[in-house]
MIDREN-281880 format. One record per atom (N, C-alpha, C): x, y, z; residue in one letter. Coordinates in pm, whole numbers, padded with zeros to 5 digits, always signed. Layout:
N
XYZA...
% end
This chain:
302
+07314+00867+02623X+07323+00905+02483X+07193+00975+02442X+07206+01103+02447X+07042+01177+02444X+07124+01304+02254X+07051+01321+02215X+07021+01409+02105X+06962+01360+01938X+07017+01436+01858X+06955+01391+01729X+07039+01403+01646X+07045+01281+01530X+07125+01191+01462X+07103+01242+01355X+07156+01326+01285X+07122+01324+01132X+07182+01289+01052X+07067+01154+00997X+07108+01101+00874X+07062+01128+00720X+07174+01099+00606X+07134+01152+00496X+07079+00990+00438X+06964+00992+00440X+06898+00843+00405X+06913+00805+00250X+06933+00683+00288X+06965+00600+00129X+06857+00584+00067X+06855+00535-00052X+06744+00530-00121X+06759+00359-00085X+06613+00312-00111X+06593+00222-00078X+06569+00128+00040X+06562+00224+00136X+06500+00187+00254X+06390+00284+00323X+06305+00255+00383X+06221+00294+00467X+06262+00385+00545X+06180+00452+00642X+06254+00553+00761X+06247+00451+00937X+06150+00326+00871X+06147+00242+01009X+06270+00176+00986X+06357+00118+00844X+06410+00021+00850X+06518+00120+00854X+06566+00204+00855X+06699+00307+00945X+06688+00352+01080X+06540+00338+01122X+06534+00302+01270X+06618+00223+01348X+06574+00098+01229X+06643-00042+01312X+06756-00061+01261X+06813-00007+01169X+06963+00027+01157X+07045+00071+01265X+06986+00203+01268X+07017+00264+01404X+07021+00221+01523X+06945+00165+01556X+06943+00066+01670X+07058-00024+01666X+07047-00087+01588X+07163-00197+01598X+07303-00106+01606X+07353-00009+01578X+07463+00061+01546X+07517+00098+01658X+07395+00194+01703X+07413+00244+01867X+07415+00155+01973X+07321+00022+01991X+07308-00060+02053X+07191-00014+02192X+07133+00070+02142X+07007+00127+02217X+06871+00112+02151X+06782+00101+02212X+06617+00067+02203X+06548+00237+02163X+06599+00337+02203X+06535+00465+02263X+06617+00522+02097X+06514+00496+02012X+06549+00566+01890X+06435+00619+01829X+06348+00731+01764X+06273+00696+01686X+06259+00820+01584X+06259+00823+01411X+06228+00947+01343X+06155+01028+01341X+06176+01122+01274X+06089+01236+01231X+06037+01279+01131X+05922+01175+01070X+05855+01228+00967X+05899+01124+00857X+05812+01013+00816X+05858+00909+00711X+05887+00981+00573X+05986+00906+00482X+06041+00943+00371X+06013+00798+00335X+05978+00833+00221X+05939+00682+00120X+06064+00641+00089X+06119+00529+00087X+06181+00440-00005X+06287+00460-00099X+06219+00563-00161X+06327+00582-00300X+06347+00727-00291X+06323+00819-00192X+06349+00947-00123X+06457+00920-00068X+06590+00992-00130X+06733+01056-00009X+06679+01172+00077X+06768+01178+00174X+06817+01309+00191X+06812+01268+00393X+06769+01420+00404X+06783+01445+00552X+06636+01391+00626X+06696+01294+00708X+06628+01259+00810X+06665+01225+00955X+06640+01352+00996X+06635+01345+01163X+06622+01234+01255X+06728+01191+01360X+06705+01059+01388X+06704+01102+01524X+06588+01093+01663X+06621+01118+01784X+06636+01009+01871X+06734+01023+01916X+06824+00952+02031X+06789+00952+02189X+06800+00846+02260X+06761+00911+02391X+06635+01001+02425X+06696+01072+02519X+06585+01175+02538X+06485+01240+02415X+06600+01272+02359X+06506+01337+02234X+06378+01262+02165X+06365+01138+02159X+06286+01102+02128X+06153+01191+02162X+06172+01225+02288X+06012+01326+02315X+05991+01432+02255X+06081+01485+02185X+06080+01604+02085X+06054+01575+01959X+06015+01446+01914X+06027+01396+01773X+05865+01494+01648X+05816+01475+01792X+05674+01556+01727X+05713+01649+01666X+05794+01743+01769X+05851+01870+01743X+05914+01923+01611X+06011+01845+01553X+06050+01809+01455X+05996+01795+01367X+05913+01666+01396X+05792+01650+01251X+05772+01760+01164X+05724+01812+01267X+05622+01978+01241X+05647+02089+01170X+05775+02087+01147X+05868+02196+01091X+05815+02169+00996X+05862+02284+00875X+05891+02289+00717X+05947+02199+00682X+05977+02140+00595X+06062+02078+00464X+06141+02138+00326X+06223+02119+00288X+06262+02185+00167X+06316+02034+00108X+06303+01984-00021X+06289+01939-00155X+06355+01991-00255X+06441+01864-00374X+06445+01909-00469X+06415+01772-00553X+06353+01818-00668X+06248+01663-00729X+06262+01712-00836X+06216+01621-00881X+06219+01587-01081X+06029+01537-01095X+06011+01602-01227X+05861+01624-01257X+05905+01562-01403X+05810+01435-01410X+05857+01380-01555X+05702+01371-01587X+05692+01460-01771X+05562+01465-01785X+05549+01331-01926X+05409+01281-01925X+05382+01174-02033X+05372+01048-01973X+05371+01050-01865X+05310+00935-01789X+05310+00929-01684X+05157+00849-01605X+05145+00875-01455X+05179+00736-01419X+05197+00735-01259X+05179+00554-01233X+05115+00554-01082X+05117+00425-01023X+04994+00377-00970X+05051+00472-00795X+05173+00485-00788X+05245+00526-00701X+05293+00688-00673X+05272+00730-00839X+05265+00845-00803X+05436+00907-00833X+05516+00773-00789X+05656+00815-00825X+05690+00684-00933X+05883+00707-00941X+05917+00603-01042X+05904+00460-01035X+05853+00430-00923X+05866+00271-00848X+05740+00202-00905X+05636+00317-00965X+05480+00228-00990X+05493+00194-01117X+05364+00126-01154X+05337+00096-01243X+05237+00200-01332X+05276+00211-01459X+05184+00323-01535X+05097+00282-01550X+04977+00409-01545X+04830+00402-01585X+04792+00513-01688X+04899+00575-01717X+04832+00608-01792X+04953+00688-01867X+04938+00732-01984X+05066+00736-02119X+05014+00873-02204X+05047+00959-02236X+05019+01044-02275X+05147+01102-02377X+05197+01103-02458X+05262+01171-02562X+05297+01329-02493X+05398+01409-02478X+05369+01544-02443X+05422+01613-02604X+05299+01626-02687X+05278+01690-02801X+05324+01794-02866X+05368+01863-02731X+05384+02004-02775X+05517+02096-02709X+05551+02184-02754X+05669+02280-02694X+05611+02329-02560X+05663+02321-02455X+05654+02395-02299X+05753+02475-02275X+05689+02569-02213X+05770+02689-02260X+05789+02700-02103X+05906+02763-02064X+05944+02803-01877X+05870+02876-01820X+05846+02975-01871X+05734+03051-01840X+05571+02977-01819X+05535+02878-01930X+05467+02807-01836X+05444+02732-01683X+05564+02662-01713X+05548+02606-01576X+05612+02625-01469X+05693+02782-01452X+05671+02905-01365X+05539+02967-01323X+05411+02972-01405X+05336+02998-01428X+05218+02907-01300X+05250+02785-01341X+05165+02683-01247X+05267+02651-01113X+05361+02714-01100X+05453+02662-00993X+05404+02773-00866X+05353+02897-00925X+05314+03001-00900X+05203+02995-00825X+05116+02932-00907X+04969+02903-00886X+04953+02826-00740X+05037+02724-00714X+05007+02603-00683X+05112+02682-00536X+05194+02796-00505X+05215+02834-00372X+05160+02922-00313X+05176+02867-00140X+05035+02932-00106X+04963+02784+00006X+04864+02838+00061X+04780+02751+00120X+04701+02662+00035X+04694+02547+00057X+04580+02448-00035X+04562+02352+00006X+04421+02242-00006X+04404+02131+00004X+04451+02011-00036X+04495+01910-00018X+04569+01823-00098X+04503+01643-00017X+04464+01586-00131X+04406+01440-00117X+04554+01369-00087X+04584+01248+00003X+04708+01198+00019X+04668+01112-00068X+04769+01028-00142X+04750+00922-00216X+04734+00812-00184X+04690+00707-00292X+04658+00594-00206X+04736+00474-00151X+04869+00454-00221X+05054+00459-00177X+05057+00560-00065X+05004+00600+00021X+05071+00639+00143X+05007+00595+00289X+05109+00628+00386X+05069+00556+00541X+04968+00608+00609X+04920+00699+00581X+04748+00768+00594X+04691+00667+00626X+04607+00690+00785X+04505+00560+00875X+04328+00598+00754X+04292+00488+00731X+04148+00521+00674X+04083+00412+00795X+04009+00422+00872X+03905+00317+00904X+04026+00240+00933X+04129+00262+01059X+04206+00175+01149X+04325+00084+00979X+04319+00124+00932X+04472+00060+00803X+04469+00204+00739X+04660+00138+00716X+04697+00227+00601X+04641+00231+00483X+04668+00319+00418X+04567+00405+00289X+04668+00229+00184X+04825+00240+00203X+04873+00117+00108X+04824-00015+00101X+04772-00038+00230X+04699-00198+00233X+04575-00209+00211X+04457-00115+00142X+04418-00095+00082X+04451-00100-00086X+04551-00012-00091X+04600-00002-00278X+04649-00140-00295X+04718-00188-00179X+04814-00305-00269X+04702-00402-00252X+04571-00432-00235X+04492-00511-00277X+04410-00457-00392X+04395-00344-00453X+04349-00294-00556X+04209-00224-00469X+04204-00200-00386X+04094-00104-00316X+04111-00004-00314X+03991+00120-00367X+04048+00256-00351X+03899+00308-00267X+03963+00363-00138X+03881+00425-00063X+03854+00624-00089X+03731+00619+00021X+03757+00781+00006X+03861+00804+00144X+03915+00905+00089X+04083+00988+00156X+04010+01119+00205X+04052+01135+00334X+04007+01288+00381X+04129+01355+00323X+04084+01466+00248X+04201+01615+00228X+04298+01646+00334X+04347+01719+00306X+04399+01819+00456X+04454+01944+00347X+04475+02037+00457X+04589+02156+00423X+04720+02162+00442X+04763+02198+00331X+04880+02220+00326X+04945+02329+00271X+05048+02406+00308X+05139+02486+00290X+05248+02518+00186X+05261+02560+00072X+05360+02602-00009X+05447+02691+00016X+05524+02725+00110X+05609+02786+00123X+05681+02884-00018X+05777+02801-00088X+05786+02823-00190X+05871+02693-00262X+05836+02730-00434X+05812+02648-00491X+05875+02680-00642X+05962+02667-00704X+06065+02746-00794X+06104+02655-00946X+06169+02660-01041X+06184+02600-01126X+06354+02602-01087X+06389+02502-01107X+06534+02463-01101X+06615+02472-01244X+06567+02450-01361X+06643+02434-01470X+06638+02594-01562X+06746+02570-01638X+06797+02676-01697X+06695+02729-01840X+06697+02614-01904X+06633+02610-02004X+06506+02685-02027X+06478+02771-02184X+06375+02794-02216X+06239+02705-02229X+06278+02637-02317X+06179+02565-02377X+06185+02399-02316X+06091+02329-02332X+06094+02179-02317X+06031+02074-02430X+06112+02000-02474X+06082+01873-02584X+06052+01783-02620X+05988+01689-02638X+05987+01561-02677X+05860+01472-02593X+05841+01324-02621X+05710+01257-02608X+05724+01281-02483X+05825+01216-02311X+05840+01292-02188X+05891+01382-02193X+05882+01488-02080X+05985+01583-02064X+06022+01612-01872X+06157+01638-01892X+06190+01634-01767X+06212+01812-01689X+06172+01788-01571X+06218+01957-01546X+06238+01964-01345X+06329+01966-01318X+06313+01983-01127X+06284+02116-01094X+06245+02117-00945X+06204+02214-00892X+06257+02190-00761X+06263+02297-00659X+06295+02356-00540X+06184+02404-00480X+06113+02254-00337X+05985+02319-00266X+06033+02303-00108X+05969+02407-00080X+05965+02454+00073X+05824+02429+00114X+05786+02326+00191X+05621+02305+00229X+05625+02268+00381X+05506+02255+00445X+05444+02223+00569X+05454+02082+00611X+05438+02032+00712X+05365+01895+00743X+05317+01837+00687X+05320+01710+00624X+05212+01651+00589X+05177+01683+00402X+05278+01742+00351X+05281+01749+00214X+05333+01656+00181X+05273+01607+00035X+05293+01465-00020X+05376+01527-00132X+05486+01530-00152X+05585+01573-00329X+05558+01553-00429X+05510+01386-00432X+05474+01301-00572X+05352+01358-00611X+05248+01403-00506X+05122+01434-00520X+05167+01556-00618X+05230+01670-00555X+05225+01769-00615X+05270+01771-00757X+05392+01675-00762X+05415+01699-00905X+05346+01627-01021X+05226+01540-00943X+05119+01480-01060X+05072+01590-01057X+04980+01656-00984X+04951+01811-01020X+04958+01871-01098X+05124+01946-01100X+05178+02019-01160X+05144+01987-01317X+05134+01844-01342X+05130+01798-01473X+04995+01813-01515X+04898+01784-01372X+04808+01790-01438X+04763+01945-01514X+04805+02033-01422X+04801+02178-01477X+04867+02246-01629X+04936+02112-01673X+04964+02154-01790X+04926+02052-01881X+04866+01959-01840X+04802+01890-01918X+04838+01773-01954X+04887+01705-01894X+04959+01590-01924X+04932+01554-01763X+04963+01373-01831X+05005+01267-01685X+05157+01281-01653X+05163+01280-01521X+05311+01294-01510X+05366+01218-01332X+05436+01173-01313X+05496+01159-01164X+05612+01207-01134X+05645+01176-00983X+05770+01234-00910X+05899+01152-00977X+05979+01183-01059X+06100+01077-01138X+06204+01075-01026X+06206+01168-00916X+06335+01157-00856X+06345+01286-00708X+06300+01241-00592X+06367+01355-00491X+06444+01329-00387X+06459+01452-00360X+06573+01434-00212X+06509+01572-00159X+06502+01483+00018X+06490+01633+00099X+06645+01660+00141X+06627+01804+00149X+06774+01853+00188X+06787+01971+00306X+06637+02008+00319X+06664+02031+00494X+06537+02008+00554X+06561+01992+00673X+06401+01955+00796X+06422+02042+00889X+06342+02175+00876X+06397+02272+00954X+06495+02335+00988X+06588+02341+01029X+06719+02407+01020X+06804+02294+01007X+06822+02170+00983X+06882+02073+00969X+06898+02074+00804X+07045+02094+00793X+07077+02046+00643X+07111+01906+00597X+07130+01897+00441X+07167+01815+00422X+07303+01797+00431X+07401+01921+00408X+07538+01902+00423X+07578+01858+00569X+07504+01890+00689X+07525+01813+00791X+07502+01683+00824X+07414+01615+00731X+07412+01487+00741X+07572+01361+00717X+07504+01235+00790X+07600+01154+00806X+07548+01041+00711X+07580+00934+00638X+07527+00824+00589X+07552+00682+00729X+07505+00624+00715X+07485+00462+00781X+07653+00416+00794X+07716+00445+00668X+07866+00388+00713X+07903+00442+00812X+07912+00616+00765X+08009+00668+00861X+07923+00692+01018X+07816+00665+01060X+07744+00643+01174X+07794+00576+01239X+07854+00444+01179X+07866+00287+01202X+08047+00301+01251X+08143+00410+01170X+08232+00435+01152X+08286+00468+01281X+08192+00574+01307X+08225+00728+01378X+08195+00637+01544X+08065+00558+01520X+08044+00452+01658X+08158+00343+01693X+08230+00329+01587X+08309+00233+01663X+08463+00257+01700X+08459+00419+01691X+08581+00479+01767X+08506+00556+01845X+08413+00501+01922X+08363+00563+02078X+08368+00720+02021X+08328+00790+01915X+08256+00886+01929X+08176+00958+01864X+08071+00882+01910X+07927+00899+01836X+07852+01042+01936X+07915+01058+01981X+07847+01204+02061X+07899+01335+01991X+07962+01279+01905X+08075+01424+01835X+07933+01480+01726X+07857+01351+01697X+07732+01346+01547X+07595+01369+01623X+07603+01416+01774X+07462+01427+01838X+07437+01562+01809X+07336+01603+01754X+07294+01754+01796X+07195+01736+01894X+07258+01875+01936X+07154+01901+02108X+07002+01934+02096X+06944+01906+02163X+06759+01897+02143X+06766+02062+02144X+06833+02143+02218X+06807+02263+02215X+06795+02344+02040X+06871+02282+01977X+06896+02360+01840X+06764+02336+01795X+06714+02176+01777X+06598+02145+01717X+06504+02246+01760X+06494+02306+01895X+06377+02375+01909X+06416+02470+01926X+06506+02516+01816X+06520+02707+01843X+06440+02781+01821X+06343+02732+01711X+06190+02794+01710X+06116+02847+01807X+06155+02768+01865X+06029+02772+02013X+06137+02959+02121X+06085+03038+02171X+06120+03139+02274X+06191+03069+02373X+06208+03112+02392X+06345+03062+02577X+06313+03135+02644X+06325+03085+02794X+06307+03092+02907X+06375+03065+02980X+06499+03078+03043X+06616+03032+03103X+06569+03137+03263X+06591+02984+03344X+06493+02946+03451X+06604+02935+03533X+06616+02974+03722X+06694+02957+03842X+06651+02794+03913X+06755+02786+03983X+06717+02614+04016X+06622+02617+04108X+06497+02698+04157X+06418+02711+04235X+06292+02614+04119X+06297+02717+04028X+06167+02741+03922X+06241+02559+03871X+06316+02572+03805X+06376+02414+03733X+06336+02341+03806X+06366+02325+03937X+06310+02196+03981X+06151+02169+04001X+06071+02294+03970X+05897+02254+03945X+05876+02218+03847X+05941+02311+03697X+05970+02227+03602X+05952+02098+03533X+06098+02032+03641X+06139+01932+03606X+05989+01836+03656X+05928+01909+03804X+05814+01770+03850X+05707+01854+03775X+05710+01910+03605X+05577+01919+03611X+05467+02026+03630X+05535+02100+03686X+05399+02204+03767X+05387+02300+03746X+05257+02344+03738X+05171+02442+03641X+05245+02592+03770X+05255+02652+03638X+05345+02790+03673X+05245+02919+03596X+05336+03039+03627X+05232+03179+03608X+05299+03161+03461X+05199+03256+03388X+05205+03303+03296X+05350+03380+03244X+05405+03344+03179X+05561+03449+03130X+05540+03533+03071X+05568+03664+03020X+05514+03759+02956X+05570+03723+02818X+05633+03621+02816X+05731+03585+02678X+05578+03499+02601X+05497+03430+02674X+05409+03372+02613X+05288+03437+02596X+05270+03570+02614X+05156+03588+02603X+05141+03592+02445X+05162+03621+02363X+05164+03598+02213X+05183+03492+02150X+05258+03417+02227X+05304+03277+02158X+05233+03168+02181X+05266+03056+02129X+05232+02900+02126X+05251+02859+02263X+05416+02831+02229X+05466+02752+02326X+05587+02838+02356X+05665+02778+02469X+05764+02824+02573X+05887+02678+02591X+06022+02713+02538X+06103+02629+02595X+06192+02688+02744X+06153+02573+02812X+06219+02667+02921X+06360+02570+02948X+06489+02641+02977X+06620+02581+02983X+06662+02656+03099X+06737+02543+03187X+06808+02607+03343X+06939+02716+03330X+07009+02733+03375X+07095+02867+03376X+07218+02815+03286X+07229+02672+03280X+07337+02635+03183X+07302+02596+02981X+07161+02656+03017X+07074+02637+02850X+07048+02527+02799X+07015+02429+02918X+06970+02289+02851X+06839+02292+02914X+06776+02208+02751X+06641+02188+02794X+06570+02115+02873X+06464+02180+02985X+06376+02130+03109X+06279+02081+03013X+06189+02141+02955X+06063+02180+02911X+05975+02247+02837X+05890+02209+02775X+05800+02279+02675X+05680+02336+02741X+05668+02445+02774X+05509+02467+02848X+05445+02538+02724X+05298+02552+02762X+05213+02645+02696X+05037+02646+02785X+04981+02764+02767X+04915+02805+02813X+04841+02773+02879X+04769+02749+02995X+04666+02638+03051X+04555+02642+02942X+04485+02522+02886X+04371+02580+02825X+04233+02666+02920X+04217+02622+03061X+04112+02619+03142X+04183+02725+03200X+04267+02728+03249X+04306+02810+03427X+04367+02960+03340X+04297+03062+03356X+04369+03214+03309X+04475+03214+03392X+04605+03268+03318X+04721+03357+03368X+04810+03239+03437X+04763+03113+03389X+04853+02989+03388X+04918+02928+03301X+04999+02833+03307X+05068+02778+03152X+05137+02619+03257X+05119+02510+03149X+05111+02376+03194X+05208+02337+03100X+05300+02229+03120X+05392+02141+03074X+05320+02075+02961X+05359+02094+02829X+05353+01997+02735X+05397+01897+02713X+05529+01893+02719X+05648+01798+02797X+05777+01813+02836X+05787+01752+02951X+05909+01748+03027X+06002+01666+02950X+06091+01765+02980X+06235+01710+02865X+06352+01676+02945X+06348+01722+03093X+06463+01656+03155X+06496+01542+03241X+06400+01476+03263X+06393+01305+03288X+06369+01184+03130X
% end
């Protein structure tokens, strides 16, 4: 049982505790995700199976696309709807669309971003949360991150009253925090504000309309065919160039061994290489040391 499971995750669970969902469903050990989703986040999450598990990195890595709710007039300790407020702010005044088109604008693009202190971020060997949930706030290294793009979802001119509500449509990198951004966003207009509500709805070329929920996983497994809901590791890495390899070259491949240079990589990252029937052997990329060589990142067909 080798590929990847996509599930449309419930709210209210973890991405470990649909791990072990999963596990129990399939009745296999060799499960693990791609890229945690908090709790009270739906949507698409990639589940690899079998083999795939060694591709999970792979996955990670991709883009994201989002659609969230930005509620302004109060922040909380979490960043989304689950915390507790710290802070209350009245939103005083008329917001106009054009404003916060304006900062939606601003804010795509390359930028730095602090993770919060609600998230699984290692500080000094613990998570950044077992820290917060004792009331400790450490210093957080930044990182970069990616705005792809970043859009206003609602129709409306104007916006009203002590909160105000408004979603958006983001396309970002690795390692982007949502809730973060849409305290942001607020802060750019001046007000406290958190994430009231998201769902991811694709992880790279994985939609949400292809997703399955936990029933029908559970459903689809117990009329023996749960292979009908596998996607093949090959799709996940259509990103990656191909290399479709004779069973001479496949079987060095398969043990491993550092091969010449492809002219397909001289520009690129990485290299998937697949045998004459288009299933994946392997990920190579460049030797770092040896010129006009290229070494296995990982072997995908054991």
């Amino acid at each position: 049982m080798d590929g990847i499971l996509l599930l449309n995750k419930p709210k209210g669970l973890t991405s470990h505790d649909c791990v072990f969902k999963i596990r129990k469903i399939l009745k296999t050990k060799k499960v693990g995700h791609t890229g945690t989703l908090d709790p009270d986040v739906t949507g698409v999450l990639p589940i690899c199976i079998g083999r795939a598990t060694k591709i999970a990195e792979f996955i990670t890595g991709m883009s994201k696309t989002y659609v969230g709710e930005v509620t302004l007039g109060f922040s909380t300790t979490t960043e989304d709807a689950s915390g507790e407020i710290i802070d209350k702010v009245a939103v005083h005044r008329t917001i106009k669309k054009e404003e916060i088109q304006l900062v939606l604008a601003q804010l795509t693009g390359t930028h730095s971003q602090t993770p919060p202190m609600y998230s699984a971020v290692k500080v000094n060997g613990k998570r950044l949360y077992e820290y917060a949930r004792k009331g400790i706030e450490v210093e957080r290294p930044s990182r970069e991150i990616k705005i792809h793009e970043l859009i206003l979802q609602d129709p409306q001119e104007t916006y009203e009253g002590e909160s105000i509500t408004f979603s958006f449509k983001v396309t970002c990198s690795k390692g982007t925090y949502v809730r973060t951004l849409a305290v942001t966003i607020g802060e750019k207009l001046g007000f406290p504000a958190h994430m009231s509500h998201l769902i991811r709805t694709a992880s790279g070329s994985f939609q949400l309309e292809e997703c399955s929920s936990l029933e029908e996983i559970e459903k689809v497994m117990g009329e023996g065919n749960i292979q009908s809901l596998l996607i093949p590791m090959e799709r996940a890495l259509i990103h990656l160039p191909n290399l479709q390899i004779d069973d001479t070259v496949a079987m060095k491949v398969k043990n491993g061994a550092v091969l010449e240079v492809s002219p397909l990589l001289f520009d690129k990252e990485q290299l998937l290489m697949t045998d004459m029937s288009g299933d994946a052997l392997a990920i190579y990329e460049k030797h770092p040391t040896k010129q006009g060589l290229m070494k296995p990142v990982k072997v995908l067909s054991i």
